[in-house]
C-alpha positions in Angstrom: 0.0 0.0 0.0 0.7 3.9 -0.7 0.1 6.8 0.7 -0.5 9.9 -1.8 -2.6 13.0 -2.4 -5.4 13.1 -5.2 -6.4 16.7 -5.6 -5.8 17.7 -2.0 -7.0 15.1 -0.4 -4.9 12.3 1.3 -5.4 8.8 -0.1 -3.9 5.3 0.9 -4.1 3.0 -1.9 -4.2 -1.0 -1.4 -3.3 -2.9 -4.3 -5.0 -6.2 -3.6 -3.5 -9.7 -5.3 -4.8 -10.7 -8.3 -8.2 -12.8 -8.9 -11.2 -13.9 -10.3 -13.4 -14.4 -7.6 -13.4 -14.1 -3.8 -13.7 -17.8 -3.2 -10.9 -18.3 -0.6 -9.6 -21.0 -2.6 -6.5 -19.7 -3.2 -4.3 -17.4 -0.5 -4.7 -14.7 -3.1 -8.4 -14.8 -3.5 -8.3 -15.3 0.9 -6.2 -12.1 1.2 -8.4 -9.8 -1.1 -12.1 -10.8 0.6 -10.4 -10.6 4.3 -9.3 -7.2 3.1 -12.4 -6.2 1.5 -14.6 -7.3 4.4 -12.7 -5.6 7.0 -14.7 -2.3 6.7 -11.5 -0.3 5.8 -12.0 0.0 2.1 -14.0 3.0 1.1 -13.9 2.1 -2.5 -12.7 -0.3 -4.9 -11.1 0.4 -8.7 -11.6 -3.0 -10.4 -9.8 -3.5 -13.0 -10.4 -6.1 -15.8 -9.6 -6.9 -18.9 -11.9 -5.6 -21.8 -11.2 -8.6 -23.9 -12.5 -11.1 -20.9 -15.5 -9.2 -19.4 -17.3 -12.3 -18.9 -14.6 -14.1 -16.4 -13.9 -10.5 -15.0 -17.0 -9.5 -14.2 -18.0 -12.5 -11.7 -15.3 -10.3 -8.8 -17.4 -7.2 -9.9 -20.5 -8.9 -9.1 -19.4 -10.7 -6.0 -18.1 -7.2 -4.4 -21.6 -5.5 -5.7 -22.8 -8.3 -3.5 -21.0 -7.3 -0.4 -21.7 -3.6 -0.9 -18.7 -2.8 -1.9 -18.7 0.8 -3.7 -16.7 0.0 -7.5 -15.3 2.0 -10.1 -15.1 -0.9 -13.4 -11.8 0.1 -15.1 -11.8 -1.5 -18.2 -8.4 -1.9 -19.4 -6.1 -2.9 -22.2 -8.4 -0.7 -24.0 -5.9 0.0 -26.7 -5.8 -3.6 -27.5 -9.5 -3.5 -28.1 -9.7 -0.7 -30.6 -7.2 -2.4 -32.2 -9.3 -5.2 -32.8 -12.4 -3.7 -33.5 -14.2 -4.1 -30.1 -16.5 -1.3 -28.8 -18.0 -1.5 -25.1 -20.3 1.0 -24.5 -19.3 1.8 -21.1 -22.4 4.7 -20.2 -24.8 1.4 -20.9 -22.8 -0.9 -19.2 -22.4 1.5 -16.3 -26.5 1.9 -15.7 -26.8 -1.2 -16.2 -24.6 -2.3 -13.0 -25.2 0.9 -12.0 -21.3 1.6 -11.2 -18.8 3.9 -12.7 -17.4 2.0 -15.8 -13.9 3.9 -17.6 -11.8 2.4 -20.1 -8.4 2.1 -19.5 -5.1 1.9 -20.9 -2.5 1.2 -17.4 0.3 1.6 -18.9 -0.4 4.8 -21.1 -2.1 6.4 -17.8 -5.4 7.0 -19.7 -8.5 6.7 -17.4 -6.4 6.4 -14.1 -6.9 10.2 -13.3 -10.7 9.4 -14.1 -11.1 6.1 -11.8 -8.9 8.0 -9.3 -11.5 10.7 -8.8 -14.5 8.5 -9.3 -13.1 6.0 -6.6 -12.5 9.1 -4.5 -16.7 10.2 -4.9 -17.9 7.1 -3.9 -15.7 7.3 -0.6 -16.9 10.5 0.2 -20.5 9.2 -0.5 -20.2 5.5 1.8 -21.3 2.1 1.4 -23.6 1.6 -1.4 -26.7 -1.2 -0.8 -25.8 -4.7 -1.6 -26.8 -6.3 -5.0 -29.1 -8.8 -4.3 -29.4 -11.3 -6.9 -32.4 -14.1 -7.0 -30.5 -17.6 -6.9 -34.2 -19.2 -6.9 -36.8 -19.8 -4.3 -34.7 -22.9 -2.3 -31.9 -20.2 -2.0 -33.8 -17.1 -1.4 -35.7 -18.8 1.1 -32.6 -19.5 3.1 -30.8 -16.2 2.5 -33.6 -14.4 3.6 -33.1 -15.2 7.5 -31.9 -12.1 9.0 -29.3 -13.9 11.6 -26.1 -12.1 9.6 -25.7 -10.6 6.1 -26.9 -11.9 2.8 -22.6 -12.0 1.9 -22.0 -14.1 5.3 -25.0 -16.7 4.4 -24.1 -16.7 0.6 -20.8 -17.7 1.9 -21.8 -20.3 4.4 -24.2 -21.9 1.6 -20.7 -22.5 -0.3 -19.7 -24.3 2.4 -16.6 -21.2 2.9 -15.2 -22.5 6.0 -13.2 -19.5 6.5 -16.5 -17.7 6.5 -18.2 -20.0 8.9 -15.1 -19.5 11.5 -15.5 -16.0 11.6 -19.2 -15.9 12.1 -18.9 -18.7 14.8 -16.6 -16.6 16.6 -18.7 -13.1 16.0 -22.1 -14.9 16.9 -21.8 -18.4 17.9 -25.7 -18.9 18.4 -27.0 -17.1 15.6 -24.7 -18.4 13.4 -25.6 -22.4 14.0 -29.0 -21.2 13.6 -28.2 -20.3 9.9 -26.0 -23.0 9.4 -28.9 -25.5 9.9 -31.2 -23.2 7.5 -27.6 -23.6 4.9 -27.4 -27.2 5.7 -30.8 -28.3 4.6 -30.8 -25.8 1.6 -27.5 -27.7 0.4 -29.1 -31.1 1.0 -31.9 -30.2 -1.0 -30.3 -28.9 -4.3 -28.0 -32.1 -4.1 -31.2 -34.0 -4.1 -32.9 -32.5 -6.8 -30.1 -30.7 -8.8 -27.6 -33.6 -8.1 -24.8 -30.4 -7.7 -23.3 -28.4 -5.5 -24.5 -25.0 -3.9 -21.0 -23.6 -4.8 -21.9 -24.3 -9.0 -25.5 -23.4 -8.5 -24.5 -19.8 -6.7 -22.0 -19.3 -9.9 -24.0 -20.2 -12.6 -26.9 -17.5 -11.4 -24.4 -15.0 -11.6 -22.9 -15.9 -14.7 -26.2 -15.8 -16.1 -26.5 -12.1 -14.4 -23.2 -11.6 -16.3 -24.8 -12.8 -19.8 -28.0 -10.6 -19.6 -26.0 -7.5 -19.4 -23.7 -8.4 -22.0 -25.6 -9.8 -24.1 -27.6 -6.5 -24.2 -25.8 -4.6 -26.8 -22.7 -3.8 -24.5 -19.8 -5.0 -26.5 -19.6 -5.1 -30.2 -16.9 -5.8 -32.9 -16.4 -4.4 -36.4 -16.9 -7.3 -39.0 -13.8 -9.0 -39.9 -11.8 -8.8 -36.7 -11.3 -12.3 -34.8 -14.0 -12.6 -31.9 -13.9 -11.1 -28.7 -13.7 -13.8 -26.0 -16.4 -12.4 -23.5 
């Protein structure tokens, strides 16, 4: 982390290691959703790659889940043009209803932009959460009001760093979700023959579809095809 000043103000910057989803598979994808769930970031700048909005986009949507206030930086946008691919960012910006910037890192275009943006959304707090339907089993059980909707969308992907930290916040509340969790779970294995985790994923990949799929990115005839 650094410390600077952005137009008079003072700013410590996090950069957070690379990933693709706050999982907690990996000590990467661990280290970013500890840090982002600590209630000390004020904003996030995501940056992704304009050619893989699809796989980018499911950290977007997991951090619109938690709350988290985003600027979308969309970058390598020099590569795009190249290739023919337009995004319209204003529509794909109501549409999550984030800031969205394209960017070129290591030109330095947008970063001024996403710097000030990022810097508005501090100023102006925690944004509500997205809250995407995952179906009526799921609903059901993320509906109880023991802890957040992020803390039981966790425990119903069996996150067992999650379910240590809620056990040692609320002990009793937090057995009374995991029972709700642990028949939810048993009841999509029975009748889906999957997991929660893939069930949970494929809803917001098909959140992540919709919007693209919506006129957002485009490509001039000719070019080789953007892989979404």
């Amino acid at each position: 982390e650094g410390q600077f000043v952005f137009n008079g103000e003072p700013v410590t910057l996090v950069d957070l290691p690379g990933t693709y989803s706050l999982t907690a598979y990996s000590q990467e994808e661990l280290v970013a959703r500890r840090e982002l769930a600590a209630n000390n970031v004020q904003a996030v700048i995501d940056v992704v790659d304009s050619s893989a909005l699809e796989r980018n986009l499911l950290l977007t949507v997991q951090m619109l889940e938690m709350g988290m206030p985003v600027v979308l930086a969309c970058n390598m946008m020099d590569e795009a043009r190249a290739a023919g691919i337009h995004i319209d960012m204003d529509r794909l910006s109501r549409m999550l209803g984030i800031p969205v910037v394209p960017m070129v890192a290591r030109t330095g275009e947008g970063l001024k932009k996403a710097m000030e943006l990022a810097v508005g959304l501090a100023r102006a707090g925690k944004r509500d959460p997205l809250r995407l339907s995952y179906g009526a089993d799921l609903d059901t059980a993320l509906a109880a009001r023991y802890q957040s909707r992020w803390v039981a969308l966790k425990l119903l992907e069996g996150d067992g760093d999650m379910l240590k930290e809620a056990r040692a916040a609320d002990a009793k509340t937090t057995a009374e979700l995991e029972a709700i969790c642990k028949k939810a779970v048993a009841h999509v294995r029975d009748t889906l023959n999957t997991n929660m985790e893939s069930v949970i994923t494929d809803h917001r990949y098909g959140y992540i579809r919709s919007i693209l799929r919506d006129g957002i990115v485009s490509q001039d005839p000719g070019k080789s095809r953007l892989a979404l």
